[in-house]
C-alpha angles and dihedrals in degrees: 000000000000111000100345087310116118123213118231112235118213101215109135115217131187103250114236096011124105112251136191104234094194122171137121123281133282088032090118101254089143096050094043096053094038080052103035092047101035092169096042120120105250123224115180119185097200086074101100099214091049091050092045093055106040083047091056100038105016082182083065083081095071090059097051083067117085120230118277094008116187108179139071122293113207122194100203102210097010085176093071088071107024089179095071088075094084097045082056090045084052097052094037081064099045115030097023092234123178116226134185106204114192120197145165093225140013087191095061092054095047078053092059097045102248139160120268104183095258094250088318084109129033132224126240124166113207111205131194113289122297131214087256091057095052097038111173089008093065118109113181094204084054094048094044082052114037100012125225109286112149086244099055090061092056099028115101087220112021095179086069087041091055091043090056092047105057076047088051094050087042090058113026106030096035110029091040099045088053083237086138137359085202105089090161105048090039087060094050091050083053092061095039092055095052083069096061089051105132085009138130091254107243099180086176089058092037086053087057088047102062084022094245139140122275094228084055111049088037072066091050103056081044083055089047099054091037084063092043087236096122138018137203114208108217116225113269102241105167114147086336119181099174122079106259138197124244125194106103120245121252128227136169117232086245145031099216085057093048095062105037082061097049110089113217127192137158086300098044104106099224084194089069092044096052094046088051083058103053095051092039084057092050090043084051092041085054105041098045094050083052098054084043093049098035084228087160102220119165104217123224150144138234124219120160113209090245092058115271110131139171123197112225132008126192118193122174145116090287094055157290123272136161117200126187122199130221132166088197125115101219128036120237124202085251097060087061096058098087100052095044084054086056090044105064089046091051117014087165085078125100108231131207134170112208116212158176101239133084108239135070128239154180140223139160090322094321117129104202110200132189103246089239094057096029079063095050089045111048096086089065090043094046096034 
């Protein structure tokens, strides 16, 4: 919401059929059910009464909801009491109730055993805004800095937003949920991990880093992903005949996160941050209109031992495509040569160069996009 206006979200949902709404906070879930099913009866589970209650009596649940009820009931952070699943289960399969359950991770409930409505209830991720989403409103100097969470695009200072954020997850989402007793250490290994975005993912040189065991920090980046506030691309092997690589890639959800966790100082080359920043918001754009439109993509890279390298590849039913990132304005021979390696193991694959600079062109199979219309057009080119 920018100025009492609210964004519409494109996330398509099946009408009259329980669904599973899972992302990492501050996305905007809550607003977008509250807004969405108006009409809905509400259940939040950050309301301590409520939460006391439903821990203590999950059954507690089948009397909240009025006789002969007809709307949505939507269960606003499901994962807090991860018990209350089979009583919905119950009452999908006997009063044919409808339920919107909202959650910060479908992982950690499939860690705890529960009960995830065998296919009675779908699954739909909801990820910070896209371009799409904010339309006119979008400014790409303002995304690479400050990323695309719903609040930086309605806070009057969204540096000190971010920066309570990653507070807010340390305190409220860690310690809460008992995930680690180590603030401190568990801060440091944030900070640490900033430095691997974009990078080939070494646990054991980021545990130096935050001085920090292996076996720990191997736990930290599982916390991360549990959360969905980080991914690692795995390498793309299919009928590979070159010798890959194979550790996995490693991304925060956000862009703005990424770099209100990465320090920089005098040393620090702003070039290579800001060049992080521009492939880790592609890699968001794309992940989150795949998770709206159910496309369906499994995300990878490509990096061969002796160097060639492509940033991103999507492989699914709906098609192949390599895309390489660079913040450059103009394209030099050697920015090509990962994609033309790819090419010639896959030539199935769609290739596209993302850029700088203001004009299309064309090489060898290679579609070259400006960033900015790379971005408004990566719907027609995914869908």
């Amino acid at each position: 919401m920018k100025n009492g206006i609210m964004y519409s979200r494109i996330l398509n949902y099946t009408e009259k059929k329980s669904f599973f709404l899972f992302g990492p906070r501050g996305t905007g879930k809550s607003t977008w059910v509250r807004t969405r099913f108006p009409h809905a009866l509400y259940l939040d589970l950050l309301r301590g009464d409520l939460y006391t209650s439903l821990l203590a009596d999950p059954h507690h649940l089948a009397r909240l909801i009025p006789p002969d009820w007809q709307d949505w009931i939507i269960i606003d952070e499901v994962q807090k009491v991860p018990a209350l699943l089979d009583e919905v289960h119950r009452l999908i399969e006997e009063k044919k109730l409808c339920f919107v359950l909202t959650g910060s991770s479908a992982r950690k409930l499939k860690r705890a055993g529960s009960n995830l409505l065998a296919g009675r209830a779908l699954n739909y991720t909801m990820h910070p805004f896209t371009s799409v989403e904010l339309g006119d409103d979008f400014k790409l100097a303002k995304a690479l800095e400050h990323g695309l969470l719903p609040a930086t695009w309605s806070e009057t200072d969204p540096q000190q937003f971010l920066a309570a954020y990653v507070q807010t997850y340390l305190q409220e989402e860690i310690l809460a949920e008992g995930l680690t007793r180590r603030l401190d250490q568990f801060s440091r290994f944030l900070q640490a991990a900033s430095f691997s975005q974009g990078s080939l993912l070494n646990i054991t040189q980021v545990a130096r880093d935050c001085a920090v065991e292996r076996k720990t920090v191997s736990n930290y980046f599982e916390i991360l992903e549990d959360l969905l506030l980080a991914i690692r691309l795995p390498i793309f092997q299919r009928r590979a005949r070159r010798r890959l690589v194979q550790h996995p890639k490693f991304y925060y959800f956000d862009v703005g996160v990424y770099r209100v966790l990465r320090p920089q100082g005098p040393l620090d080359d702003q070039a290579t941050i800001e060049g992080i920043a521009y492939e880790s918001l592609w890699l968001q754009e794309m992940r989150a209109l795949d998770a709206a439109y159910h496309w369906g993509y499994e995300f990878f890279y490509w990096r061969t031992q002796t160097g060639y390298e492509v940033d991103f590849v999507l492989y699914g039913k709906k098609g192949f495509f390599a895309f390489e990132i660079k913040r450059s304005s103009r394209l030099r021979p050697a920015d090509f040569k990962g994609l033309k390696a790819f090419k010639k193991e896959y030539p199935e694959a769609k290739l596209y160069l993302i850029y700088g600079g203001s004009e299309c062109l064309y090489e060898e199979g290679i579609t070259c996009l400006p960033y900015q219309q790379g971005l408004n057009q990566l719907g027609e080119i995914l869908a």
